[in-house]
C-alpha positions as a LaTeX table, in Angstrom:
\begin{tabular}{lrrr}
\hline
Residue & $x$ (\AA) & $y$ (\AA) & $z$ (\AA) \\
\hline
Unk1 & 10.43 & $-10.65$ & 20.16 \\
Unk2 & 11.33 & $-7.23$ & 18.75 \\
Unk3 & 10.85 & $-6.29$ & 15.22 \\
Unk4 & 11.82 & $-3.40$ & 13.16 \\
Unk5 & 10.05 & $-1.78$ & 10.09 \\
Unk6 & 11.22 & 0.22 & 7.44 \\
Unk7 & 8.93 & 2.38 & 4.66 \\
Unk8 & 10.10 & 4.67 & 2.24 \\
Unk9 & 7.58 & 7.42 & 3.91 \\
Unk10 & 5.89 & 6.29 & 7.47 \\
Unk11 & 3.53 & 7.10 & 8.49 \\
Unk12 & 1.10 & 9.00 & 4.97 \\
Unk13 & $-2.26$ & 8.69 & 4.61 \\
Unk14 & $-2.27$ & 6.07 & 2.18 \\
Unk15 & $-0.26$ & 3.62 & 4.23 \\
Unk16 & $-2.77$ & 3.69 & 6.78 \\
Unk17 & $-3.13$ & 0.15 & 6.08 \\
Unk18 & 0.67 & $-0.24$ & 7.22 \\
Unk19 & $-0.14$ & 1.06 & 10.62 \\
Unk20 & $-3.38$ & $-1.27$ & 11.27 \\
Unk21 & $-0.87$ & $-3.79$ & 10.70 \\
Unk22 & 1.89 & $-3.17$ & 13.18 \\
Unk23 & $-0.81$ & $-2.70$ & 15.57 \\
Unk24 & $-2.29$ & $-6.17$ & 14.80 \\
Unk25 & 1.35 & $-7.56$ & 15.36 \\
Unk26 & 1.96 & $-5.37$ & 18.44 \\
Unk27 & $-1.38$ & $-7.24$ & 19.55 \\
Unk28 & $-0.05$ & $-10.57$ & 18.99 \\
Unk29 & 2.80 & $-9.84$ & 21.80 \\
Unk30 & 5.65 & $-8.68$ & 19.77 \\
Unk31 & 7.56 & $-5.07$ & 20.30 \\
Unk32 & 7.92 & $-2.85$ & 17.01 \\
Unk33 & 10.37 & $-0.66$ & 16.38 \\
Unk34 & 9.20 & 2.07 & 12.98 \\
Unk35 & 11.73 & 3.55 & 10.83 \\
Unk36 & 11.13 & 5.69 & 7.72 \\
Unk37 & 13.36 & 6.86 & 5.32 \\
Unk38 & 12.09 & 9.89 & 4.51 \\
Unk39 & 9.98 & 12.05 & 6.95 \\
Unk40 & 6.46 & 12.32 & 6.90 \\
Unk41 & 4.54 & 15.31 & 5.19 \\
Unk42 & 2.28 & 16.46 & 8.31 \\
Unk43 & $-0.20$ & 18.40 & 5.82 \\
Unk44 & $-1.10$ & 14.99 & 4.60 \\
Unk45 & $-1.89$ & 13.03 & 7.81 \\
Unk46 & $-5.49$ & 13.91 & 9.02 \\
Unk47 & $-6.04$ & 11.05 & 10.77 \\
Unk48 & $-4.93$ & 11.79 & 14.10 \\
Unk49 & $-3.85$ & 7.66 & 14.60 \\
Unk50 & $-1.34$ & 8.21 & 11.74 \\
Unk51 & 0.04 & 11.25 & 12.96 \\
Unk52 & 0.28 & 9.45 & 16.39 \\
Unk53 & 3.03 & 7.31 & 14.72 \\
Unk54 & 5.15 & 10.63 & 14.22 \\
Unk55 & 6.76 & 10.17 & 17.43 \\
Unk56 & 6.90 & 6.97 & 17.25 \\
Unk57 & 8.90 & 7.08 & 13.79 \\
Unk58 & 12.59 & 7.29 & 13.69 \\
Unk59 & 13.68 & 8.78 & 10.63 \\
Unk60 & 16.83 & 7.93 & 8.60 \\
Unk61 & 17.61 & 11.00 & 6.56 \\
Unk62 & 17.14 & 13.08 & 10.14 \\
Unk63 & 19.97 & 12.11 & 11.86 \\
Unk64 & 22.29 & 14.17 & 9.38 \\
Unk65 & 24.34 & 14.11 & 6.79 \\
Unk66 & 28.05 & 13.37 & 9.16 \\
Unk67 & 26.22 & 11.07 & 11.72 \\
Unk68 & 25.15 & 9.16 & 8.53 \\
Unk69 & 28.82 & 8.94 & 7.06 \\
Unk70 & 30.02 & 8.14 & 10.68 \\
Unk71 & 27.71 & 5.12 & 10.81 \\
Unk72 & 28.98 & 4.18 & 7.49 \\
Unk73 & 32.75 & 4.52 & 8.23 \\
Unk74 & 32.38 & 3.04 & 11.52 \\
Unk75 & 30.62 & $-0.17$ & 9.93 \\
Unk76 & 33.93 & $-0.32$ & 7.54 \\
Unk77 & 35.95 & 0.08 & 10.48 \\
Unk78 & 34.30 & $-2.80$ & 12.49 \\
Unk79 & 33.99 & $-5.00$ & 10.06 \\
Unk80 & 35.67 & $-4.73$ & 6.88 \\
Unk81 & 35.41 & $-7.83$ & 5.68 \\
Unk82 & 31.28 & $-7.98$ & 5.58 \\
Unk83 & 31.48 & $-3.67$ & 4.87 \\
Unk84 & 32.84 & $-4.81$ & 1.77 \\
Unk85 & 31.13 & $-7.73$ & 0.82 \\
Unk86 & 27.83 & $-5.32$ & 1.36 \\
Unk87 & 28.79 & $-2.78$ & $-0.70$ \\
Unk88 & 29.31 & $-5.25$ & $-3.36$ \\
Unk89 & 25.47 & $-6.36$ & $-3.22$ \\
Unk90 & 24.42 & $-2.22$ & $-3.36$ \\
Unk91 & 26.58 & $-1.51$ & $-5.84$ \\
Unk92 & 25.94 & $-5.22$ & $-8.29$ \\
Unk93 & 24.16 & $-4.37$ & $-11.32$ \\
Unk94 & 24.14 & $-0.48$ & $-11.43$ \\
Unk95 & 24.40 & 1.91 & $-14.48$ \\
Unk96 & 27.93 & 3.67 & $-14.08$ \\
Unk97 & 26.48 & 6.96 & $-14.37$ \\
Unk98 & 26.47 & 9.71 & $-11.61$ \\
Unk99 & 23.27 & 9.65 & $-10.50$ \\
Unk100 & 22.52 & 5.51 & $-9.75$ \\
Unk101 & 26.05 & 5.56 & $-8.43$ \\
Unk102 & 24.93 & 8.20 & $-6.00$ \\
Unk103 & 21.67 & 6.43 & $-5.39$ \\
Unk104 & 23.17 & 3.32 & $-4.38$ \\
Unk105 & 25.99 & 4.76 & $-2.12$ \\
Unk106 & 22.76 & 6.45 & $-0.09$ \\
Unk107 & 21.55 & 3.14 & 0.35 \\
Unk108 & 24.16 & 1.91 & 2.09 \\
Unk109 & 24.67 & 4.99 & 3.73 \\
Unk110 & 21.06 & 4.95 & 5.26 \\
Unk111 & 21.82 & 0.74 & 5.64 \\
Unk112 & 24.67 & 1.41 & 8.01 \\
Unk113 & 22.62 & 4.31 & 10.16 \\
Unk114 & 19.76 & 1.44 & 10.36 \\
Unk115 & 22.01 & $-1.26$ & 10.90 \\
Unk116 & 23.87 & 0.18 & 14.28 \\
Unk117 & 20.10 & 0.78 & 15.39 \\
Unk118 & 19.12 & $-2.59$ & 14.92 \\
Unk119 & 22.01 & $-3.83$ & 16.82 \\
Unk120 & 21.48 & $-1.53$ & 19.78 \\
Unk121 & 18.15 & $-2.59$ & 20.20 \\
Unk122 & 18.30 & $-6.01$ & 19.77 \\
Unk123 & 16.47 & $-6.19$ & 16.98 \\
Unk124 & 14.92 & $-9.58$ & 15.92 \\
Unk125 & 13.68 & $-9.17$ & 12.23 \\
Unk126 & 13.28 & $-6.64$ & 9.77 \\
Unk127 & 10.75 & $-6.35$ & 7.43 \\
Unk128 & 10.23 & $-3.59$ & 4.76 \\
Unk129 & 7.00 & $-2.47$ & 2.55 \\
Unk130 & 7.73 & $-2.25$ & $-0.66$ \\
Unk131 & 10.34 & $-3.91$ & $-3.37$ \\
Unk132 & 11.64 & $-0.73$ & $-4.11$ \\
Unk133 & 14.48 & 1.34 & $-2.09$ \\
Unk134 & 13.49 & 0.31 & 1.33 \\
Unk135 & 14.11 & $-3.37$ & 0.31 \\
Unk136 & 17.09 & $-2.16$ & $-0.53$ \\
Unk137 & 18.12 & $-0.65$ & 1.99 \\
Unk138 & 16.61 & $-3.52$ & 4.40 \\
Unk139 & 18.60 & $-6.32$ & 2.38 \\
Unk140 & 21.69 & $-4.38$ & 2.82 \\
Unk141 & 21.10 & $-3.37$ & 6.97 \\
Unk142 & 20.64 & $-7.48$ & 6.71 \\
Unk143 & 24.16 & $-8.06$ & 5.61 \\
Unk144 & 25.65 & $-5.43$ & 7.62 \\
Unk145 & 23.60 & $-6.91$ & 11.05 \\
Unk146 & 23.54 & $-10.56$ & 10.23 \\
Unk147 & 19.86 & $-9.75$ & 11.33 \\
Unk148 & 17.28 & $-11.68$ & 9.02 \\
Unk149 & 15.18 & $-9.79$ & 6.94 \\
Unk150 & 11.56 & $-9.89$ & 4.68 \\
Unk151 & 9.60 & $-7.43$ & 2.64 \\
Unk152 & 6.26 & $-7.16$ & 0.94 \\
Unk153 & 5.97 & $-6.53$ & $-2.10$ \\
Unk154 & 2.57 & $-4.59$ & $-3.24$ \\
Unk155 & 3.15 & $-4.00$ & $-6.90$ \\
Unk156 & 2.42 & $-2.48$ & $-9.13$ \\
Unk157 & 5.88 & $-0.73$ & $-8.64$ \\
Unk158 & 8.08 & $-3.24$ & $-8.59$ \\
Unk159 & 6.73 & $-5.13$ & $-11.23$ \\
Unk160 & 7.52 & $-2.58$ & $-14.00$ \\
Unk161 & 11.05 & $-2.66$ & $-12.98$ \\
Unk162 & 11.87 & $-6.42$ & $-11.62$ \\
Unk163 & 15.41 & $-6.66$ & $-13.20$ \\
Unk164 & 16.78 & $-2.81$ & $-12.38$ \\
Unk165 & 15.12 & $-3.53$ & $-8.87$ \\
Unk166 & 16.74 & $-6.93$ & $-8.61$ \\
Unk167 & 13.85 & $-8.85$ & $-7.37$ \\
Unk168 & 15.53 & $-11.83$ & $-7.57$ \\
Unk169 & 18.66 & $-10.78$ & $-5.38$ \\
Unk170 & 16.27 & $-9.52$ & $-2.85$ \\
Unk171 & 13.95 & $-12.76$ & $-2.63$ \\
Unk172 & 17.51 & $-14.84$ & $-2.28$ \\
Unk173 & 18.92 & $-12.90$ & 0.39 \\
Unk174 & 15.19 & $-12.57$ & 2.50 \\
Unk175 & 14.11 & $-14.77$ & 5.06 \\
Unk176 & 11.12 & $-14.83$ & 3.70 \\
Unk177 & 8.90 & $-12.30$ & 1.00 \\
Unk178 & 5.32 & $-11.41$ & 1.37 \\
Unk179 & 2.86 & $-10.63$ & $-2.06$ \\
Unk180 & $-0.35$ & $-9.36$ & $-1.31$ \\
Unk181 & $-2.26$ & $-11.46$ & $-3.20$ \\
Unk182 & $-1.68$ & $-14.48$ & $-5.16$ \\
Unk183 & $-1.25$ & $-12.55$ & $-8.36$ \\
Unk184 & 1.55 & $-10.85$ & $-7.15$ \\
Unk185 & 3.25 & $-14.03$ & $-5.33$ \\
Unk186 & 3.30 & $-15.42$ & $-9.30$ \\
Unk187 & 4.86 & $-11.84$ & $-10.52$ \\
Unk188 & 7.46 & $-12.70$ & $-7.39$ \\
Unk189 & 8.37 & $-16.25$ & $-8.84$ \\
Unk190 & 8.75 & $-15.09$ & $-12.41$ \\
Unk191 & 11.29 & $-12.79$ & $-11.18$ \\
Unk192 & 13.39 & $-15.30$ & $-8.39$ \\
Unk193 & 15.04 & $-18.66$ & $-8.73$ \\
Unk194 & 12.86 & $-21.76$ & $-8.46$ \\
Unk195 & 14.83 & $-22.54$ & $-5.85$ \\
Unk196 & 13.52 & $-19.74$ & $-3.63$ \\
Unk197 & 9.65 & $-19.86$ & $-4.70$ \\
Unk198 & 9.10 & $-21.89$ & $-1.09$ \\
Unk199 & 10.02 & $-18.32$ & 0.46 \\
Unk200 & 7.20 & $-16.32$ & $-1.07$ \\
Unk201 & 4.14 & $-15.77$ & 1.21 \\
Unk202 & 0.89 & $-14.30$ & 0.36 \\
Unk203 & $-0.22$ & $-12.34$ & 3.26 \\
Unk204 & $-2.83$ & $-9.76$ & 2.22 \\
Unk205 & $-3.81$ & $-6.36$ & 3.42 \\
Unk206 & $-6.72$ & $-5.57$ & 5.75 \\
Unk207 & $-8.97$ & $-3.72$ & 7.33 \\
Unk208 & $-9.51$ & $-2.95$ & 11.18 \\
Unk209 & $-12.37$ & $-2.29$ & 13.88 \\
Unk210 & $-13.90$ & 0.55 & 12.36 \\
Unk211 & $-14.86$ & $-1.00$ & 8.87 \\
Unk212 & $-15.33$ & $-4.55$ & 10.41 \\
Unk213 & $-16.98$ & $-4.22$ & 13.67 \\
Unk214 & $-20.65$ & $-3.51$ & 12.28 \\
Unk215 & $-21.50$ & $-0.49$ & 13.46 \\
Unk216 & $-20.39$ & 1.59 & 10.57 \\
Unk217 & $-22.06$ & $-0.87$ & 8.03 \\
Unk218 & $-25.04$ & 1.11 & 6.91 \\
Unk219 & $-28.00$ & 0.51 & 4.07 \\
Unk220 & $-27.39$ & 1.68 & 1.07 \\
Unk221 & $-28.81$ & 5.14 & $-0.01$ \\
Unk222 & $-31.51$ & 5.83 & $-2.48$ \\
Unk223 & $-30.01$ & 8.53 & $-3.68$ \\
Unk224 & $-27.63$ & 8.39 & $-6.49$ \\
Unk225 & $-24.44$ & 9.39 & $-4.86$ \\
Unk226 & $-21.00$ & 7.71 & $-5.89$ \\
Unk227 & $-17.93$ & 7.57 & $-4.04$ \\
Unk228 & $-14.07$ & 7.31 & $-5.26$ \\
Unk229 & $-11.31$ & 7.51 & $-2.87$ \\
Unk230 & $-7.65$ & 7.65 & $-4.65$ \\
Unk231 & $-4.73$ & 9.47 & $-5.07$ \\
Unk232 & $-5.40$ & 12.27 & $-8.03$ \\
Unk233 & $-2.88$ & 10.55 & $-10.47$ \\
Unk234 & $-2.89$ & 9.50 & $-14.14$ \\
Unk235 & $-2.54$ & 5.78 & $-12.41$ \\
Unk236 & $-5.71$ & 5.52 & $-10.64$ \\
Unk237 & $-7.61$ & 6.73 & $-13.92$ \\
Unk238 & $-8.80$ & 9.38 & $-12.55$ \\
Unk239 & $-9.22$ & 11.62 & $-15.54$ \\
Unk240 & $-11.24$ & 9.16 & $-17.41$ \\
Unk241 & $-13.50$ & 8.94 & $-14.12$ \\
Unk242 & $-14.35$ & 12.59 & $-14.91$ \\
Unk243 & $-14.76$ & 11.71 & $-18.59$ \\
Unk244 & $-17.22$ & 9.03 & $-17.62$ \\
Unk245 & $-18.69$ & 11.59 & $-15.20$ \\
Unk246 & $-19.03$ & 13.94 & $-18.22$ \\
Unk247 & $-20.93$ & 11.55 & $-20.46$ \\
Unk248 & $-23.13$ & 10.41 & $-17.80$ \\
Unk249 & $-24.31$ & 13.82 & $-17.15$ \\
Unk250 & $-24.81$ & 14.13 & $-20.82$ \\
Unk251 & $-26.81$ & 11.18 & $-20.87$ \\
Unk252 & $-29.30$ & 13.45 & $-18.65$ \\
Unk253 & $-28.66$ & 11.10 & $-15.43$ \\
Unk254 & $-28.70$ & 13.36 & $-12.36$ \\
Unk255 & $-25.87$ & 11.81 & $-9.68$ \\
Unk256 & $-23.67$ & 13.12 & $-7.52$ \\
Unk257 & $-20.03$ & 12.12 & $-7.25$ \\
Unk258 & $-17.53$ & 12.76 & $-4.40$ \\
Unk259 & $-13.21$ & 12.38 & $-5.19$ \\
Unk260 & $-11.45$ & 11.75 & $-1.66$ \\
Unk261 & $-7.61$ & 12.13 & $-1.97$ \\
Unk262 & $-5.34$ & 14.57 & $-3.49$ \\
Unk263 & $-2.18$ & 14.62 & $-5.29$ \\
Unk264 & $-0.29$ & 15.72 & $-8.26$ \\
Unk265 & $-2.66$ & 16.04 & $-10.89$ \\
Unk266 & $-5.58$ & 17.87 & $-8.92$ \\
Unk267 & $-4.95$ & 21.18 & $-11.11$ \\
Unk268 & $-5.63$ & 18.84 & $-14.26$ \\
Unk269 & $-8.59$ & 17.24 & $-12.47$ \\
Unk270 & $-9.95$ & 20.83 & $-11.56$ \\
Unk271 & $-9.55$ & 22.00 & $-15.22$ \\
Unk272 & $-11.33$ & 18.97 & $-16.09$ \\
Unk273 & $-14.27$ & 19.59 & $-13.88$ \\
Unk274 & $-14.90$ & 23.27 & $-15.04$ \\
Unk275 & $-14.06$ & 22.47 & $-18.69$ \\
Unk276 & $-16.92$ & 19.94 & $-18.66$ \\
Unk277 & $-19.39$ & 22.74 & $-16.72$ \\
Unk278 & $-19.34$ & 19.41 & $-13.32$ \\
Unk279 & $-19.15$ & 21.63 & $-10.52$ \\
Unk280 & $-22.66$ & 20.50 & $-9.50$ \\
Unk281 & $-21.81$ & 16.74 & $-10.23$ \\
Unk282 & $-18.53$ & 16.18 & $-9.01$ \\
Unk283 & $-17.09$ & 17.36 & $-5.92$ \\
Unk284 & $-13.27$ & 17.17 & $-4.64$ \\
Unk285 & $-12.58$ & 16.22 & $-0.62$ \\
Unk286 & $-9.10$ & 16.29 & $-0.82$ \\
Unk287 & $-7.57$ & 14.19 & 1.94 \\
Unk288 & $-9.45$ & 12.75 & 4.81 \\
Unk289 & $-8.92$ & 11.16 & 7.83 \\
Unk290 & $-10.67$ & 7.60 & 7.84 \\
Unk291 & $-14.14$ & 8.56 & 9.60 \\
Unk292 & $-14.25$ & 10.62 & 6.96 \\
Unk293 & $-13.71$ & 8.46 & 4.05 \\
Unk294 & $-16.24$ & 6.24 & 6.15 \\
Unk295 & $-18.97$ & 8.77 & 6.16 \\
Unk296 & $-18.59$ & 9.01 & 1.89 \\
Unk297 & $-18.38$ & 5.72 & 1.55 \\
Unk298 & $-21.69$ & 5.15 & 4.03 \\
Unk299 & $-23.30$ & 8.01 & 1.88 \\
Unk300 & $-22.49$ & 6.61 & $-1.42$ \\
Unk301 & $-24.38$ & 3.78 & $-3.55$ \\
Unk302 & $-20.67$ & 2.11 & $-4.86$ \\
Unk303 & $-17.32$ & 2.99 & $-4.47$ \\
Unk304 & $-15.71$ & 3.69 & $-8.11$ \\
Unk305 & $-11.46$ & 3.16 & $-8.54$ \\
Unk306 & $-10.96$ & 2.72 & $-12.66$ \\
Unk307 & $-7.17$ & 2.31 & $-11.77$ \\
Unk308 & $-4.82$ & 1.88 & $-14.45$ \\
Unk309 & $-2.00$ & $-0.81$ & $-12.45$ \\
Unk310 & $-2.35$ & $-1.69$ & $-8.88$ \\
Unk311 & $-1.80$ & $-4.25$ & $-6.62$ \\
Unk312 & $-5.19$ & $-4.98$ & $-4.39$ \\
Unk313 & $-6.40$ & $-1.68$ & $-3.24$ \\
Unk314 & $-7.28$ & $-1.69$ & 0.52 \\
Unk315 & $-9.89$ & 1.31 & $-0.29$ \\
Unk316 & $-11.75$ & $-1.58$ & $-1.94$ \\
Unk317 & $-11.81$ & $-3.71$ & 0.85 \\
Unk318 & $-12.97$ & $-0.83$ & 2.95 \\
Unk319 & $-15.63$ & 0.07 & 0.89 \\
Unk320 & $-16.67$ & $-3.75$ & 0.92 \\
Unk321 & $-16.44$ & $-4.01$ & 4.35 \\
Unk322 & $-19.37$ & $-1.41$ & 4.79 \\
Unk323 & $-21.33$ & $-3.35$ & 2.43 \\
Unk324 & $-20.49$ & $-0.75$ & $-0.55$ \\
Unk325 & $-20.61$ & $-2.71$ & $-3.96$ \\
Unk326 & $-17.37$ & $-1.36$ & $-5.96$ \\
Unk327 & $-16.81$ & $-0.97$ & $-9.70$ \\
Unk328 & $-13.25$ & $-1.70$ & $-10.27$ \\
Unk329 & $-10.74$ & $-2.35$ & $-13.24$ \\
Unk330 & $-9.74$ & $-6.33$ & $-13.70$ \\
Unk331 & $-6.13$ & $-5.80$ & $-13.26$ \\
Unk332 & $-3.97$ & $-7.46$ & $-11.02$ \\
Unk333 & $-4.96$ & $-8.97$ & $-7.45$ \\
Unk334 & $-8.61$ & $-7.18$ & $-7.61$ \\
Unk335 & $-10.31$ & $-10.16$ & $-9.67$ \\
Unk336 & $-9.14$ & $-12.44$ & $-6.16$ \\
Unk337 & $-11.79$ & $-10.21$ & $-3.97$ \\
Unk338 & $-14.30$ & $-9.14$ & $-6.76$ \\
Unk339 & $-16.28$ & $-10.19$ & $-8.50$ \\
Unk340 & $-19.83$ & $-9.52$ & $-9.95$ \\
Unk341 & $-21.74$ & $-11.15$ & $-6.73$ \\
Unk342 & $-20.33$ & $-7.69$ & $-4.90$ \\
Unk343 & $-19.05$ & $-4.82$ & $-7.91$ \\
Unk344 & $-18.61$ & $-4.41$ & $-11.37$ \\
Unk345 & $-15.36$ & $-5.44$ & $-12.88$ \\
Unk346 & $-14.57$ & $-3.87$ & $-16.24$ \\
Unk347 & $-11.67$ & $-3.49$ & $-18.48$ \\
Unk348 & $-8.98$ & $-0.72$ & $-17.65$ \\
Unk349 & $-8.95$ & 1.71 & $-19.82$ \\
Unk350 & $-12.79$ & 1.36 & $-21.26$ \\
Unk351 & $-14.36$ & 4.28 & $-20.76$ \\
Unk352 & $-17.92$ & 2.77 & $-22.07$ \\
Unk353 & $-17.56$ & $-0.07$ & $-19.67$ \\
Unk354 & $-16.98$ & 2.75 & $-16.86$ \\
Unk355 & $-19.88$ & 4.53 & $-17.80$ \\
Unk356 & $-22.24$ & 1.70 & $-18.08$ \\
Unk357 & $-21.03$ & 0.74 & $-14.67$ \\
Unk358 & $-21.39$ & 3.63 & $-13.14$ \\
Unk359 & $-25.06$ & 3.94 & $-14.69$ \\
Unk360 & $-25.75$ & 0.30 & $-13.48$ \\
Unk361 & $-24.81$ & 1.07 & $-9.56$ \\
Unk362 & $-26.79$ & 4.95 & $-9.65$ \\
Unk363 & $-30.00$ & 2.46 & $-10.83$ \\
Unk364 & $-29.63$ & $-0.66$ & $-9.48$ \\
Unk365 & $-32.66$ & $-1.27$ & $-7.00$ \\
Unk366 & $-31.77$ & $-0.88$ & $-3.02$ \\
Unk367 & $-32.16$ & $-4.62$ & $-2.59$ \\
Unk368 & $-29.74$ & $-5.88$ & $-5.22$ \\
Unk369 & $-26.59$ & $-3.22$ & $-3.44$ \\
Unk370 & $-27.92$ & $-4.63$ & $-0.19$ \\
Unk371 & $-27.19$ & $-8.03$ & $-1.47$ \\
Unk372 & $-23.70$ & $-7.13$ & $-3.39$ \\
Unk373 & $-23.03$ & $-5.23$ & $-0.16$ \\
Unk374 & $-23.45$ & $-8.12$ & 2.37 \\
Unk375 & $-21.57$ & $-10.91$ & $-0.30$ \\
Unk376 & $-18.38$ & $-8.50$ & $-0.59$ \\
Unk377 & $-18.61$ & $-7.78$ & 3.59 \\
Unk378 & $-18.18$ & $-11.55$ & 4.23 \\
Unk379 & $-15.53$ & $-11.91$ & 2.20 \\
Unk380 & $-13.61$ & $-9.30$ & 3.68 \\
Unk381 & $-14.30$ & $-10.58$ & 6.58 \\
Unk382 & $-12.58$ & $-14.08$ & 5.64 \\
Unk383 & $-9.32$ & $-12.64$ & 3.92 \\
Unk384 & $-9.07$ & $-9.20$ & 4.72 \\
Unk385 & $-9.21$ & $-9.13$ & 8.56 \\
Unk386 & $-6.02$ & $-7.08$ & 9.97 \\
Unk387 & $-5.49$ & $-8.53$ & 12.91 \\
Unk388 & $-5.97$ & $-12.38$ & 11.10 \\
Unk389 & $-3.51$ & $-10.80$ & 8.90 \\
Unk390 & $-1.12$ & $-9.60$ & 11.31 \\
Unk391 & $-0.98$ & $-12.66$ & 13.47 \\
Unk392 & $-0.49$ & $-14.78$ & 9.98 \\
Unk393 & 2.45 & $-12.40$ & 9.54 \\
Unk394 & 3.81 & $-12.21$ & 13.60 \\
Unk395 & 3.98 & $-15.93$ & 12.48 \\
Unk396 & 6.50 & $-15.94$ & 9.87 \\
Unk397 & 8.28 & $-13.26$ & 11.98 \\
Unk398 & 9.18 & $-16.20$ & 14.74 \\
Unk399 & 9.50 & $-18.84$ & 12.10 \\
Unk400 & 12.79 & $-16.59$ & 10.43 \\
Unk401 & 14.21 & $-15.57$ & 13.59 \\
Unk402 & 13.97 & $-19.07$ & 15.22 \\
Unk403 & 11.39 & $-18.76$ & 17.45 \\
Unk404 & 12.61 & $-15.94$ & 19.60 \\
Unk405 & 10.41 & $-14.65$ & 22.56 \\
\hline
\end{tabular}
C-alpha cells in the first residue's frame, strides 16, 4: 500500500512527532510518500533524523510558479467536469475580498501539482496534519484524484476557526478524521453532521525508542532544576513562566530553570529575564535536537508547559516517559494523560497556582517524583506508544482504501 502525506511545513522541529509516526507506519509494511507545502527552515532542524526527511520531502511551492499553473490548467483540460466541481468546494464559503480569493485559488493551485503526483505514483491514501490549509488542500487533491483522503486534527488551531475553516465540509468529504485525544474528537462532532460522527477517530500522538526503551529513564535529581520545552510564544505562557520564575526567586527559593525552544517572542522573553535581574535563574537553550531535550529533561525535577490553548502536547508525554512529573495547564486533551498521581494540573492563566506548583515539584521529596515519575511512564506506555499508534493508524489507512496491499 502506498500512502502520501501532506504538512503545511515538513519536516520542523516541533513536528518531530509527525516523523516518529510515518516511521511507525513505514514499519507496519506500507510505502510513504512526504509532501510539504512550504519548505523547511534548515536553521531549525537540529536533529539530524528530521533533517534526514529533507530529501525525502517533496515540496509544493518548489516546483514553480508556471509548472504549478500547468498542473492546474492541465487538470481543467483533462477533466473539466470534476476541475470545476473542485473549484467550487475551494472557492464555497469565502470572503470576496482579494486576499481569501487569492488564498483559495493557491489551494487549488498547490491541489492540482499534488494531485498529478498522487496519480503518478499510485498513490493509495492521503492523509494531512492539521485542519487548517493542508486539509484543504488534501480535500481538494481528493476531488481532483478520486483518491480517498483523512486528516488529523490537533487543535487548538482549528478550533478557534471551525466555520471559516469549514470543519464540517472537510469531515464529509474525508474517509475518515483523526483527533488526538478524545477532547478534540468532541470539538470535531460539534463542528460536522451527526451523520458523519462514525468517521472521527481518536488516534493520539506518541513517543518512540529513545523516551520508551528504558535506558534514558533516569532518577530524579536532588537538585532543584526545572525544565520547560516550548515554542517562545504568548500561547505556551511563556511570559508568565518567567513571572512565576520572578516571584519564586523573590520568595528566596534558589532553583534553576532551563527554556528549550525558540521563536517569535524570545526578544520579549530576554527583556523579561534581565528586567527581573534572572540571568542566574533562568537560562534559554534555544532549539535542540531530541538527545538534547532528553538530557534537560533527565536533569530536571518536572517539566513545566503553563500553555494558554493546546491540543495534548507530545513534550508532555516525553517528559513522562522519562519518569519526569509535569506541571501543566487543565486545558484541552492534557486532563486525559494527567493527572495529580504524575504532575500538577492548574488553571491557565493563574499565575499563583504556577508558582505554588513550581515550589511544590523544587521541594517535593525524591521518593514522591520517583513515584509521579513511574505512574505517568506507564501510562505513556499504554496510550502514547508510536509505533501502537502508527499501526492503529496503518489500520484505518487499509480500511479507506479497501484493503489494498
Amino acid at each position: 500500500m502506498r500512502v502520501a502525506y501532506l504538512i503545511n511545513r515538513y519536516p520542523a522541529a516541533s513536528h518531530s512527532f509527525i516523523r516518529r509516526e510515518i516511521e511507525a507506519v513505514e514499519a507496519e509494511g506500507t510505502e510513504v510518500y512526504r509532501f510539504s507545502v512550504r519548505p523547511a527552515q534548515l536553521a531549525e532542524l537540529p536533529d539530524e533524523r528530521d533533517r534526514a526527511e529533507v530529501p525525502k520531502t517533496l515540496v509544493l511551492l518548489q516546483l514553480g510558479v508556471f509548472r504549478v499553473l500547468f498542473d492546474m490548467l492541465r487538470a481543467m483540460i483533462l477533466s473539466p467536469a470534476r476541475f470545476f466541481a473542485t473549484m467550487r468546494t475551494a472557492f464555497s464559503g469565502v470572503e470576496w475580498k482579494p486576499g481569501p480569493l487569492i488564498r483559495r485559488a493557491a489551494y487549488l493551485a498547490e491541489a492540482s501539482a499534488l494531485s498529478r503526483r498522487l496519480r503518478a505514483n499510485r498513490i493509495d491514501h492521503l492523509h494531512a496534519h492539521f485542519g487548517t490549509n493542508p486539509a484543504m488542500v488534501a480535500r481538494l487533491a481528493s476531488k481532483l484524484s478520486g483518491i480517498p483522503f483523512s486528516f488529523t486534527v490537533h487543535g487548538p488551531d482549528e478550533f478557534d476557526a471551525p466555520v471559516a475553516l469549514d470543519l464540517r465540509g472537510k469531515v464529509a468529504d474525508s474517509s475518515f478524521s483523526v483527533a488526538i485525544s478524545s477532547y478534540g474528537r468532541s470539538q470535531l462532532m460539534r463542528w460536522s453532521r451527526f451523520a458523519d460522527w462514525h468517521k472521527i477517530e481518536v488516534v493520539r500522538c506518541g513517543v518512540d525508542g529513545s523516551f520508551l526503551d528504558g535506558l534514558n529513564a533516569a532518577a530524579p535529581p536532588a537538585a532543584p532544576q526545572l525544565c520547560a520545552v516550548a515554542r517562545l510564544s504568548g500561547q505556551k505562557g511563556i511570559p508568565l513562566l518567567i513571572e512565576a520564575a520572578s516571584k519564586l526567586k523573590n520568595q528566596g527559593k534558589q532553583f534553576r530553570l532551563s527554556i528549550v525552544g525558540d521563536g517569535e517572542m524570545r526578544p520579549d522573553i530576554e527583556a523579561m529575564i534581565e528586567r527581573y535581574q534572572l540571568q542566574a535563574f533562568v537560562h534559554l537553550v534555544g532549539w535542540a535536537s531530541s538527545d538534547v531535550v532528553i538530557a534537560h529533561l533527565r536533569e530536571a525535577r518536572a517539566m513545566v508547559l503553563p500553555s494558554f490553548a493546546e491540543g495534548l502536547p507530545v513534550v508532555i508525554m516525553e517528559a513522562l516517559a522519562l519518569k519526569r512529573p509535569v506541571v501543566v495547564t487543565a486545558i484541552a486533551g492534557t486532563p486525559e494523560l494527567v493527572d495529580a498521581s504524575c504532575g500538577w494540573l492548574i488553571p491557565a492563566g493563574s499565575i499563583d497556582a504556577l508558582v505554588d506548583a513550581m515550589k511544590a515539584a523544587i521541594e517535593a521529596p525524591i521518593d514522591q517524583l520517583a513515584e509521579m515519575g513511574r505512574t505517568g511512564r506507564a501510562r505513556v506506555a499504554a496510550q502514547h506508544d508510536a509505533l501502537q499508534n502508527g499501526r492503529q493508524l496503518n489500520m484505518l489507512f487499509h480500511r479507506s482504501s479497501g484493503g489494498c496491499n
